[in-house]
C-alpha positions in Angstrom: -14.9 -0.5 -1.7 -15.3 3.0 0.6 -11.8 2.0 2.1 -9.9 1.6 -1.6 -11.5 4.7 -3.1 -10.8 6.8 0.3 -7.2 5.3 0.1 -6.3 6.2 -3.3 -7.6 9.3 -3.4 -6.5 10.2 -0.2 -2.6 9.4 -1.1 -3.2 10.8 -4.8 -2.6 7.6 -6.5 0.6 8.1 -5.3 2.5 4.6 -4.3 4.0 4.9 -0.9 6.9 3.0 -2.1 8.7 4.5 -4.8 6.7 7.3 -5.1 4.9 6.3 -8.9 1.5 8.2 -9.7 -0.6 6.0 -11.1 -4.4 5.1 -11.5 -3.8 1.6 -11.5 -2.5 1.7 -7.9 -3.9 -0.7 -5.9 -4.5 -0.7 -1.6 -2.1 -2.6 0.3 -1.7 -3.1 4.1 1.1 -1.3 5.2 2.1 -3.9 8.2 0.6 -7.4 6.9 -1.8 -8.9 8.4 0.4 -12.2 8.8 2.6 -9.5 10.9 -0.5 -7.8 13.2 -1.5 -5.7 10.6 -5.0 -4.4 10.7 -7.9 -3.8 8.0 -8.4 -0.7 9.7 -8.2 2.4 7.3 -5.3 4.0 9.3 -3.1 0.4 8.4 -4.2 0.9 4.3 -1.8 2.7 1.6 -1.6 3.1 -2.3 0.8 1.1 -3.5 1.8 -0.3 -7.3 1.5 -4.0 -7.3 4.9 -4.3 -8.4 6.8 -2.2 -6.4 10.3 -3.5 -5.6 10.8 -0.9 -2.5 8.3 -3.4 -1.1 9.5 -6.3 -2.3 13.0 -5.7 -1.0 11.4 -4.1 2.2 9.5 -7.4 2.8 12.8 -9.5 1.5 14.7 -7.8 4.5 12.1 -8.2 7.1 12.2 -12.3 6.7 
């Protein structure tokens, strides 16, 4: 729970995708873990759940 609150607060709510503020941002790993992602703080970003820069992001990457 430290790690989510330090997250958001530290990005403002602000997803890292598209740039929404919102309080309902959730944390996300930047590089998934299926990819060699880490739970370390440092790999962990605000993100909206829905985000479709992620989603085509991700998309591309396959």
């Amino acid at each position: 729970m430290k790690f989510r609150e330090s997250t958001l607060t530290a990005g403002a709510h602000t997803c890292v995708g598209c740039g929404r503020v919102h309080a309902s941002n959730e944390v996300d790993h930047d590089t998934p873990l299926e990819q060699g992602g880490s739970n370390d703080q440092s790999n962990l970003v605000a993100r909206r759940t829905d985000c479709q820069a992620k989603t085509k992001r991700e998309a591309q990457e396959r």
